[in-house]
N, C-alpha and C positions, 0 to 999 in steps of 0.2 A: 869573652876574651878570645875563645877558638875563631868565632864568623869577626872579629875586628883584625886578629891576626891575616885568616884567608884572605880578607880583603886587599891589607897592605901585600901580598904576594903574590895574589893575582893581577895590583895595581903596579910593578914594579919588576915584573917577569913579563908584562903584556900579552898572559893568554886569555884573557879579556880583554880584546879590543872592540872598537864600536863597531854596529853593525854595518858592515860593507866595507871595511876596511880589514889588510890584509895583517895577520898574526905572524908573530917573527917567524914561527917554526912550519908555515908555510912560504917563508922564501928560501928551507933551507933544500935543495935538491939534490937526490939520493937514486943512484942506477937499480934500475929496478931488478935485472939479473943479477943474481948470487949475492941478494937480500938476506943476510943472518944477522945471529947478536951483535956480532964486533960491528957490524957495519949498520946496525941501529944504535950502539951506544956510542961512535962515532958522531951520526947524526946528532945525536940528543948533546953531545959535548960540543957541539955547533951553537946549539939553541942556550946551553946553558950559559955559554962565554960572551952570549949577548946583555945577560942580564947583572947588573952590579949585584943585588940581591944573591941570586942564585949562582954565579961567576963563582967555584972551587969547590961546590957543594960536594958532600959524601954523595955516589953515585955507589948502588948497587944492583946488582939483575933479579927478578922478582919473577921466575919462571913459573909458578902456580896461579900467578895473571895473563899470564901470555894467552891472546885471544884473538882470533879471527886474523892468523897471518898477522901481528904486533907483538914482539917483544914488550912484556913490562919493566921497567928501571921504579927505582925509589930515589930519590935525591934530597937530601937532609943540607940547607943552609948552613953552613960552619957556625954563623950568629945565634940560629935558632933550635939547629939539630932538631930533633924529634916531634918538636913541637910546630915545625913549619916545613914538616915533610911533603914533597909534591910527588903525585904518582904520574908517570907517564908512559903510554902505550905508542911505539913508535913502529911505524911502519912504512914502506917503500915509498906510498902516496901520502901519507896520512899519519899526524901526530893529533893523540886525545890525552886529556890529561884530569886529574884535579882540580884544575884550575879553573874549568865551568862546567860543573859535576853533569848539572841537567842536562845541557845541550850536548856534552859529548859522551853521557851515559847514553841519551838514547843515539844516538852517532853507533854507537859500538852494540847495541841492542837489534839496530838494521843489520848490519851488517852481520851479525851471526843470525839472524833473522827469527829471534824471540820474539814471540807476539803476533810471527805467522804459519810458524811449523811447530808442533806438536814436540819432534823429535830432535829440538833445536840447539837443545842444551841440557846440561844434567842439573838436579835439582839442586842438589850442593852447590856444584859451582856457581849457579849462576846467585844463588843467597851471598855466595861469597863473594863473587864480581859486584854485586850489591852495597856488600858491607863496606868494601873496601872503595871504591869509588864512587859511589852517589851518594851513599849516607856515612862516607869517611870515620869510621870505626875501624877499631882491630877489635880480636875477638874471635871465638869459635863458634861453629854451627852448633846447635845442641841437636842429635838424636834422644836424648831422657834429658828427664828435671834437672839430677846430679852429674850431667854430663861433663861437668868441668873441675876441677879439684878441689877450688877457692869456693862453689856452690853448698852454700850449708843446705842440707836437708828441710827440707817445707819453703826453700823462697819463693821456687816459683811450684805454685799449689797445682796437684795431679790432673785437678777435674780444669783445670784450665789451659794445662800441656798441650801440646802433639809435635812430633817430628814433623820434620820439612814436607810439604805438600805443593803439589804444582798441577795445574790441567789448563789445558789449553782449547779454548773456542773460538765462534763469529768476532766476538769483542776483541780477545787477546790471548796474552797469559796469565794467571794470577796463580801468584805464590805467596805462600805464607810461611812462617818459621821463626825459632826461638833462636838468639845467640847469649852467648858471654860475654859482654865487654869485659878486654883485659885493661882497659887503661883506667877505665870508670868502677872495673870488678863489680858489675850489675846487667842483672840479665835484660836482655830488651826483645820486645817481640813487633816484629813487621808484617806487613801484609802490602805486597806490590803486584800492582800491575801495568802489565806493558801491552800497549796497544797494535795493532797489526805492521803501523810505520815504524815501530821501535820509540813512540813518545811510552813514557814513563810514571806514576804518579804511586803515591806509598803514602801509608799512616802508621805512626806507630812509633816506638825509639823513644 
């Protein structure tokens, strides 16, 4: 039901367009001096007034995504609210969203330049820029098993745990780490890695 819904809203917002063809929220142009929130969620109330779908949506600022000089917004369809949330990362040149997890996760993985410095991002966050935009969950990072409230003791089993780990080489980056889905309230464990260009690939969830 989740990947039939994303479809119809990335089919009806147009941040899947075909290839070589231009995206609404690429004809929208923004001065690039004295670039801040109000003047990215201006942009972004540009882009959303184009779309019937997403035209009136709840818009709020999501400042623990803001990355790589992008303000993040959450924007909840009136129709669908919660269930047909689009994240977007808007910036002076450059709007990425949810709307093509893969292609503009690693967009945003270049451009903070994971996968070719070492010191490019902190472990947390980038699990969490993870969870939240490629593998569109919410949910906590876990440091321990019982790291979440709703976590009964023994689910996820000790000889199988470990906190967040990340290193980086020739290949890339690769991280791995446990969270909590709040929505699913089930733990999931990932393992990604991000290549020197910022392409992307994960198992796990």
């Amino acid at each position: 039901m989740r990947s039939v819904l994303l479809t119809a809203i990335i089919s009806m917002t147009g941040a899947c367009c075909a290839s070589g063809s231009a995206r609404s929220e690429d004809k929208v142009t923004t001065k690039t001096t004295g670039f801040d929130q109000q003047a990215a969620r201006e942009k972004l109330d540009q882009i959303l007034a184009t779309s019937s779908f997403m035209k009136d949506a709840y818009v709020g600022p999501v400042p623990e995504l803001d990355a790589a000089g992008m303000y993040a917004f959450s924007a909840m369809p009136p129709s669908t609210g919660k269930a047909g949330e689009m994240l977007y990362w808007i910036g002076p040149q450059e709007v990425l969203s949810t709307g093509q997890p893969d292609k503009d996760f690693d967009r945003l993985m270049a451009k903070l330049g994971v996968g070719a410095k070492a010191d490019a991002i902190e472990v947390h966050r980038l699990a969490y820029l993870f969870v939240r935009m490629r593998a569109m969950r919410r949910g906590v990072i876990l440091d321990k098993p019982d790291g979440h409230v709703l976590l009964k003791p023994g689910t996820i089993l000790l000889d199988q745990f470990a906190p967040p780990t990340m290193s980086t080489d020739a290949r890339g980056t690769h991280l791995a780490f446990w969270m909590f889905d709040t929505d699913f309230k089930a733990p999931r464990h990932y393992q990604v890695d991000v290549a020197p260009d910022g392409t992307t690939t994960f198992s796990g969830g």
